[in-house]
VOGUVO-323490 format. One record per residue (C-alpha): x, y, z. Coordinates in Angstrom, 2 decimals. Layout:
N
- u_v_w
- X_Y_Z
...
***
This chain:
462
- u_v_w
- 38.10_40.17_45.12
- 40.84_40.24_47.48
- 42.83_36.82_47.80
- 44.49_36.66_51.00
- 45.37_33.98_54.22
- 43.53_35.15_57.10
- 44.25_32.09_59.88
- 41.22_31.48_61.31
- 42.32_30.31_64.04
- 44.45_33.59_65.34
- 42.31_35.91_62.92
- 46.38_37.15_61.64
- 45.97_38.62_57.80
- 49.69_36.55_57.23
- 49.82_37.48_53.26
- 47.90_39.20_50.44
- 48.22_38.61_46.40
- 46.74_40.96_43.64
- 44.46_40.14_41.23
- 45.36_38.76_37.99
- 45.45_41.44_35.28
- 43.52_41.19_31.98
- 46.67_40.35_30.39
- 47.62_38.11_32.27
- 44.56_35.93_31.91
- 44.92_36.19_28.49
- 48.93_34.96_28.62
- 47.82_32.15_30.15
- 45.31_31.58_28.12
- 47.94_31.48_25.36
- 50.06_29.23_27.34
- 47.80_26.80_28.57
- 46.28_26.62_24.39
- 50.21_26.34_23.57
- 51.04_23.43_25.73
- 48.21_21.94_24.93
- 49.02_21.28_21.33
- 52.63_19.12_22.78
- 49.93_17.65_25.72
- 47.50_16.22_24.03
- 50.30_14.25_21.96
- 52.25_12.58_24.98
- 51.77_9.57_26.00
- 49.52_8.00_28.92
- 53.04_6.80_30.58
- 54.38_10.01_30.07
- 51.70_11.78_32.06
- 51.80_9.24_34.53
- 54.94_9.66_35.32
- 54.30_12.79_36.32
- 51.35_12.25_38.17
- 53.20_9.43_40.27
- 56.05_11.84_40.65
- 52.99_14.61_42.60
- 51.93_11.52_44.37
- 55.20_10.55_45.55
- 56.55_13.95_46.51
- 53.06_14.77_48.56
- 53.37_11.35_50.36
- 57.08_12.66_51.52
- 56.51_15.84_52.63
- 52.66_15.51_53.94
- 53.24_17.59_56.26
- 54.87_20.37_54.37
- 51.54_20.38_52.46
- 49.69_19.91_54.66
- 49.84_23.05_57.00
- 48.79_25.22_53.97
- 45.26_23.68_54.79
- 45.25_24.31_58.52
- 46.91_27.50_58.30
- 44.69_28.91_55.10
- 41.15_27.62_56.40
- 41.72_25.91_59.39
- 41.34_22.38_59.10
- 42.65_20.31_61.69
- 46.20_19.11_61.29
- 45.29_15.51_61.52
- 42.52_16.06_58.79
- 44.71_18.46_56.03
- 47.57_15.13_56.43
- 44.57_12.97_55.04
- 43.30_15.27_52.50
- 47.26_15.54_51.20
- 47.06_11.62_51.30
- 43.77_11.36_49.36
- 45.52_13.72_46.54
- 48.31_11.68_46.24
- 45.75_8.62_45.61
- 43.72_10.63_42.89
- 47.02_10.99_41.07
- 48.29_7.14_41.47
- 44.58_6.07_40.56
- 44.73_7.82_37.01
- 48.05_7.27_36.36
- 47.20_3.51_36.57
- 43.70_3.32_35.13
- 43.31_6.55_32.48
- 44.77_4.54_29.44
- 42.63_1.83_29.52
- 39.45_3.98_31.14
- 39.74_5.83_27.55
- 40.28_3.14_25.87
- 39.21_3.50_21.89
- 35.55_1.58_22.24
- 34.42_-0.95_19.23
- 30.71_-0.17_18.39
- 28.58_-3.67_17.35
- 26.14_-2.26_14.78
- 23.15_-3.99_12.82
- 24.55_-3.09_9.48
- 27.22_-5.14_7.34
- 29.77_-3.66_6.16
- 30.71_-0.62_8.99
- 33.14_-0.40_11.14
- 32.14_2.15_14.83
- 34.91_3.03_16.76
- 34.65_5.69_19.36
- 38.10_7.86_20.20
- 38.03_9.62_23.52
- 40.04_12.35_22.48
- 41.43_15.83_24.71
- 39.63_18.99_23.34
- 41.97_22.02_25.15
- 41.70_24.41_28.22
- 39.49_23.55_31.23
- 38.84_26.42_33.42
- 38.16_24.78_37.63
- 37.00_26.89_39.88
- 37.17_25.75_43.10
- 36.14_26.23_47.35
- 38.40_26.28_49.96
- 36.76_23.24_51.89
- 39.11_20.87_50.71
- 41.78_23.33_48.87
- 43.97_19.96_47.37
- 41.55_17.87_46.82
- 38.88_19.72_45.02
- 42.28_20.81_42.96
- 43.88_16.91_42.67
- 39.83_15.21_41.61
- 39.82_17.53_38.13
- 43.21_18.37_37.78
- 44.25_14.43_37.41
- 41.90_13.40_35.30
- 42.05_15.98_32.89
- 45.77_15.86_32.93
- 45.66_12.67_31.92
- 43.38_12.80_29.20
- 45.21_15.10_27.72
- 43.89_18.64_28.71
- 45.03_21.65_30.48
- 43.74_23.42_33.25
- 43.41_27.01_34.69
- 43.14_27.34_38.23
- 40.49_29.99_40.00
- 40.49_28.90_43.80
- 38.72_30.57_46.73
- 39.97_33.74_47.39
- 40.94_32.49_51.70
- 43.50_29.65_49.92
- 45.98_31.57_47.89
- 49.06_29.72_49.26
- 47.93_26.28_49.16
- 46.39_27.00_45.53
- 50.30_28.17_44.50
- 51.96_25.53_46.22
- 49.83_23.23_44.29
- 51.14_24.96_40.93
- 54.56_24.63_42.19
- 54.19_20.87_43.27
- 53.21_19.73_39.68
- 55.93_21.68_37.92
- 58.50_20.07_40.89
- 56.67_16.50_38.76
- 57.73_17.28_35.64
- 54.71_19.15_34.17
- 55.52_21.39_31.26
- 54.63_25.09_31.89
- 51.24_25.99_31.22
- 49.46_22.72_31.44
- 48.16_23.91_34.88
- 48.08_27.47_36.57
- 46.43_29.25_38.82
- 45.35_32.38_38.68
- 44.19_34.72_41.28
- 41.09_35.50_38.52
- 38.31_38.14_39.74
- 35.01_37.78_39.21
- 34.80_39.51_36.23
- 37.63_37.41_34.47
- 35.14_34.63_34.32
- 33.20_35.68_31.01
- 36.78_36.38_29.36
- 37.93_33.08_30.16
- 34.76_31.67_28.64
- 34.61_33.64_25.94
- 37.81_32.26_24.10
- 37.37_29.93_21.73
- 40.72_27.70_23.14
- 38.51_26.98_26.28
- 36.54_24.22_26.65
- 34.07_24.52_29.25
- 34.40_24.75_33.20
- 34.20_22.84_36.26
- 33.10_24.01_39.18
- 32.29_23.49_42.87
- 31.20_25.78_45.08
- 27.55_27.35_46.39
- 24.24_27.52_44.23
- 25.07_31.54_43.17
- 28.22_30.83_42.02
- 27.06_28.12_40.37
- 24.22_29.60_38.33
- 26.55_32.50_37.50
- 29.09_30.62_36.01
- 26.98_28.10_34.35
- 24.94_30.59_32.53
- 28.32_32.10_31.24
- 29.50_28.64_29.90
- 25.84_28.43_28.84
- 26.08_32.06_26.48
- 29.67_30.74_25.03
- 28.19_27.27_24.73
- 30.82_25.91_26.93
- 29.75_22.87_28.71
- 30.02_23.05_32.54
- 29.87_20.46_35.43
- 28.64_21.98_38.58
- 29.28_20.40_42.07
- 26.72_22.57_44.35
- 25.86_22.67_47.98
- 24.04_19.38_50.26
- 21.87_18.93_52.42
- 22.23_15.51_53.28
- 19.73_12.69_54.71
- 21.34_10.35_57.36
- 18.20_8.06_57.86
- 18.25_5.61_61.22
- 16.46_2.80_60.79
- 15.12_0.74_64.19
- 17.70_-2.23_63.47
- 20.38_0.06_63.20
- 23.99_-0.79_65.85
- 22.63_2.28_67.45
- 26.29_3.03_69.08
- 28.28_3.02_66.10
- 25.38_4.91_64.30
- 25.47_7.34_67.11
- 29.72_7.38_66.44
- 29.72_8.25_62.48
- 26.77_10.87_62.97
- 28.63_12.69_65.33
- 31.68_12.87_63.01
- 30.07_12.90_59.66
- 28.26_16.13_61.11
- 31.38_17.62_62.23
- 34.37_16.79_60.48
- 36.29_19.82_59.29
- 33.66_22.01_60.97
- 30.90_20.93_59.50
- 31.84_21.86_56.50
- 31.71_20.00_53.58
- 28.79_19.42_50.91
- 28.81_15.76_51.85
- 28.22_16.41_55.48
- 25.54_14.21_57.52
- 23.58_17.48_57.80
- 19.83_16.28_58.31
- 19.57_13.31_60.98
- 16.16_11.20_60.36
- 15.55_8.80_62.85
- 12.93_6.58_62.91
- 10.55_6.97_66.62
- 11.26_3.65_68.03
- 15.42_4.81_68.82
- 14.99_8.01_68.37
- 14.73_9.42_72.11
- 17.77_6.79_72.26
- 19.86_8.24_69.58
- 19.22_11.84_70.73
- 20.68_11.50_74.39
- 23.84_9.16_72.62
- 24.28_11.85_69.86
- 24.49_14.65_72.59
- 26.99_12.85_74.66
- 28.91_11.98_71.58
- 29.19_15.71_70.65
- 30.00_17.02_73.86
- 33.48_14.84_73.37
- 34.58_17.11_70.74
- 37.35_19.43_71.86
- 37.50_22.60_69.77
- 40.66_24.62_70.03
- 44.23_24.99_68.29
- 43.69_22.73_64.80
- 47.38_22.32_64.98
- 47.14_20.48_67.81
- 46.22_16.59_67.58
- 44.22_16.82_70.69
- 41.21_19.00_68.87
- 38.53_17.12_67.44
- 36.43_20.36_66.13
- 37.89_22.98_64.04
- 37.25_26.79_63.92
- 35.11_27.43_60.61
- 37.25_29.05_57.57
- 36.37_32.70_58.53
- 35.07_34.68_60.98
- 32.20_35.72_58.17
- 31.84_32.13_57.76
- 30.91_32.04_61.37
- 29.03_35.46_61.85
- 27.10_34.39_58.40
- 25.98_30.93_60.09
- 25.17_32.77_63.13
- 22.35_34.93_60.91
- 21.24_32.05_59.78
- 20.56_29.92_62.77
- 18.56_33.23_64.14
- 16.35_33.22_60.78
- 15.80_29.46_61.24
- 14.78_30.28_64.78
- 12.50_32.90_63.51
- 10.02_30.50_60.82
- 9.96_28.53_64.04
- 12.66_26.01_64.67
- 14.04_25.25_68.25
- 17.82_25.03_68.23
- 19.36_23.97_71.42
- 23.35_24.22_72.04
- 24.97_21.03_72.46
- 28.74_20.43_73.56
- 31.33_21.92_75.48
- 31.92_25.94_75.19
- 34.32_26.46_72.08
- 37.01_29.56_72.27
- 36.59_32.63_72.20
- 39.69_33.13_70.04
- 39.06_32.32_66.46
- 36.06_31.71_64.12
- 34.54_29.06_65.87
- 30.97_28.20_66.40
- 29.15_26.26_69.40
- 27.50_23.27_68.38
- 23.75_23.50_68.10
- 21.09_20.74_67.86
- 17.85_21.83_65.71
- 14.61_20.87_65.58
- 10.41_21.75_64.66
- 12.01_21.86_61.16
- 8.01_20.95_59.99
- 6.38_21.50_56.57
- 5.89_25.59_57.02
- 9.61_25.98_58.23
- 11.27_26.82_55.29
- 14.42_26.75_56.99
- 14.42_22.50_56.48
- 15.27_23.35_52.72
- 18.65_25.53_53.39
- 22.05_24.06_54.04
- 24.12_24.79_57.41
- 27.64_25.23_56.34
- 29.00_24.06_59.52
- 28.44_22.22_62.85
- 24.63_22.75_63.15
- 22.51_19.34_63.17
- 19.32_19.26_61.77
- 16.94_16.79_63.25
- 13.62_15.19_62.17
- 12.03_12.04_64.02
- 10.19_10.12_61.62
- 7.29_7.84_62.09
- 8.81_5.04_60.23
- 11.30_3.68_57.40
- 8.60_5.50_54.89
- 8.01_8.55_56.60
- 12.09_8.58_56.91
- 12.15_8.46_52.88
- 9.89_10.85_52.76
- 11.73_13.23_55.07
- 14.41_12.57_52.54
- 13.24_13.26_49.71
- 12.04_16.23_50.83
- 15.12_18.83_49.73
- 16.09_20.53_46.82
- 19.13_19.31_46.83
- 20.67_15.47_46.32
- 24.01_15.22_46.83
- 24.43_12.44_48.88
- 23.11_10.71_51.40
- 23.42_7.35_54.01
- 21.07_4.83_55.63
- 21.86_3.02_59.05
- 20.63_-0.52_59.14
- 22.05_-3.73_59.99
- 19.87_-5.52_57.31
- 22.18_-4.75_53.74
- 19.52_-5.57_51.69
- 16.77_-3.13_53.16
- 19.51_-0.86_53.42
- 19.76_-0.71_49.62
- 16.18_-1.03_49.32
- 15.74_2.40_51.02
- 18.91_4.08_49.45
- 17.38_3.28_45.74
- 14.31_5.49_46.56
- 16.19_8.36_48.06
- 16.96_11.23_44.91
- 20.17_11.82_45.63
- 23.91_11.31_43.42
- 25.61_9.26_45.97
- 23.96_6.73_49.17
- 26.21_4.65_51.68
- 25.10_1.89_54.05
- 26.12_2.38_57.72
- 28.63_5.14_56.88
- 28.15_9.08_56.22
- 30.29_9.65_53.13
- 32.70_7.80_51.51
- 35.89_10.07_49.47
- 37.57_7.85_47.68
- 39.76_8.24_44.60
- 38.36_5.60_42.62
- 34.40_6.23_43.33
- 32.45_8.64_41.73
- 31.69_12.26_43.18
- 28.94_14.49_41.80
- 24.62_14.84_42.17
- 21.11_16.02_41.03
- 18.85_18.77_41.42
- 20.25_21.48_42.65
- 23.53_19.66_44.11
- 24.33_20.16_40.27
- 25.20_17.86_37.43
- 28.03_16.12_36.07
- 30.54_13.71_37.64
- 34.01_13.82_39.03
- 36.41_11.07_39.76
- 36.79_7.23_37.97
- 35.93_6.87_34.30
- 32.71_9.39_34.24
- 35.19_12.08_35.49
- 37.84_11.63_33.10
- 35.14_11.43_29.96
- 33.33_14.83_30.90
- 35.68_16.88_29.17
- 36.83_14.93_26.11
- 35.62_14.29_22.19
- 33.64_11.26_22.01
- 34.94_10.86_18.10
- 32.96_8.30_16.40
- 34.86_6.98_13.11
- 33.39_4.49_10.78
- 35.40_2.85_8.22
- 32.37_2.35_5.50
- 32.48_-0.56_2.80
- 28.80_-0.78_1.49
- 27.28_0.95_-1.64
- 24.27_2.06_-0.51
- 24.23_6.11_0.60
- 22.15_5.87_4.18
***
């Protein structure tokens, strides 16, 4: 694997960086196991402290950080500033909240005479492996939490974000963090089974596509490591006929294409119901043809080039296969650049039951859209994916709105907004969007001993 910044943007290879050697995974293995033993015994002030201190030093240079994003994978400028921001607020939310979210818990039993308390207590070294979607805060939503329960991490991040994954090592020793309680590695492939294997690891959290997934998964699975997977999306954005059709129109259009399209929790399959939906269609074009792709430095552009060039030659193979079980994919917006990896908007439909091309995610700005007959049939349409990440429902009637969110299968549902990334609400979803949870008090508890110890004063043996 070859870890290297490629700007997207100018298609300049700016830097390269080796892969890790064998040994040194295995120093910082060592390391990490080390620190661990004086981690796991500081205080939750002490480790807030620390995680303030990130917070407060990404807050004053946000745009220092932030450049690593558009520069790496080629996020707009005005987007990487927020992602920096949303870091800093993953770190302030646990340094506030991760005493009392692991709390020791009293147990109420039936019998006289015990005692239950649970401890929530830090087992060792987490591996992350991470994308390069959101290169800080895929990093900040395990690295705080675990930090502050008391783990350690090692870092494996996409191979296109080498920089920002260092600069993120650097930040948190510039906080106070001893050496070794977080470090990234530039790990190949095969490094993954010899992290695994050693017995100072605790499991692995990951987020990335479906292959990597399985792969990595089924290594925890052999070392019976316990993993928490964060997987691809295809998510429903379901129109009801009440809905403020404008500002509908206004978050589809940017919860399809915010940085690219590309992110797991993007709006990817519109489902609007047939009494607006001829409506919404000629809005939602004249919404997209707005965006203005170009520069991503530059605060004018509204659509970003996608992280690569494969990324966009990939998507373009894809689109063609779509168009080949039979879907009709129309281009939409103005003409992007010619310079960089950027791809035209496209608008597709006759995704029907034999198009097996309504089952795949589009990993950037390609709109999937189904006209249903009604708020069932738009359910339906739904539920009708393999995957259930997460999902929204546009409706000016709350309570119907939640009526129809609680029968979708997905992790996450919003009313009248696409997604919702926030540092103290829960990430994570089901089927193959992947299991576990990141973020508030499931995130921080996915990694730690739930120690039950009973103080016994009966006779009796059972």
């Amino acid at each position: 694997m070859a870890y290297a910044t490629v700007n997207p943007y100018t298609g300049e290879t700016l830097k390269t960086f080796a892969n890790a050697s064998e040994e040194q995974v295995i120093t910082a293995i060592d390391q990490a196991h080390q620190t661990f033993q004086s981690w796991k015994e500081t205080s939750f002030a002490q480790r807030a402290e620390i995680l303030n201190k990130a917070a407060s030093i990404l807050r004053k240079e946000t745009d220092k950080y932030a450049q690593y994003l558009t520069l790496e994978m080629g996020k707009l400028f005005t987007e990487a500033k927020l992602e920096t921001i949303l870091s800093a607020e993953i770190f302030e939310y646990y340094a506030k909240n991760a005493e009392q979210l692991l709390a020791p818990e009293k147990l109420s039993t039936d019998t006289n005479g015990i005692e239950a308390t649970i401890y929530h207590e830090p087992q060792g070294v987490l591996l992350a492996v991470e994308p390069w979607n959101f290169p800080f805060y895929q990093i900040a939503r395990i690295l705080a939490p675990q930090l502050s329960a008391g783990n350690t991490v090692i870092l494996k991040h996409a191979s296109n974000v080498p920089q920002s994954a260092n600069v993120f090592e650097e930040l948190m020793l510039e906080a106070g963090l001893p050496q070794g309680a977080f470090k990234n590695l530039y790990l190949a492939h095969e490094h993954t089974e010899l992290v695994l294997n050693d017995p100072r690891v605790i499991g692995v959290a990951l987020t990335g596509s479906e292959t990597a997934g399985a792969i990595v998964a089924g290594a925890a699975g052999k070392a019976l490591k316990k993993s928490t997977l964060e997987l691809g999306g295809a998510d429903a954005f379901v129109v009801l006929d009440d809905a403020d059709l404008e500002k509908t129109v206004e978050w589809a259009v940017m919860g399809r294409h915010w940085n690219a399209g590309q992110v797991c929790v993007s709006a990817k399959r519109l489902i609007v119901v047939d009494a607006i939906y001829d409506k919404f269609v000629e809005l939602y074009k004249q919404g997209v043809a707005k965006l203005k792709a170009g520069d991503p430095m530059d605060p004018e552009t509204t659509l970003a080039p996608l992280s690569s060039q494969k990324a966009a030659d990939d998507l373009k193979k894809q689109v063609a296969k779509a168009v080949e079980a039979g879907a009709e994919v129309e281009i939409i917006g103005a003409a992007v650049p010619e310079q960089g990896a950027f791809f035209q908007p496209v608008l597709m439909t006759n995704l029907h039951e034999q198009n097996e091309a309504r089952h795949w995610e589009f990993f950037g700005p390609v709109t999937q859209l189904y006209r249903a007959k009604d708020e069932a049939d738009a359910i339906r349409i739904a539920n009708d994916s393999p995957f259930g990440l997460g999902g929204s429902v546009f409706t000016q009637d709350h309570d119907r709105g939640v009526k129809v969110a609680r029968q979708i299968y997905t992790g996450m549902v919003y009313i009248n907004h696409p997604t919702m990334v926030k540092a103290d609400l829960p990430f994570g979803g089901v089927a193959r969007s992947g299991y576990g949870r990141e973020l508030i008090g499931l995130g921080i508890k996915e990694f730690v001993n739930h120690k039950l110890v009973g103080v016994v004063d009966i006779d009796a043996p059972f």
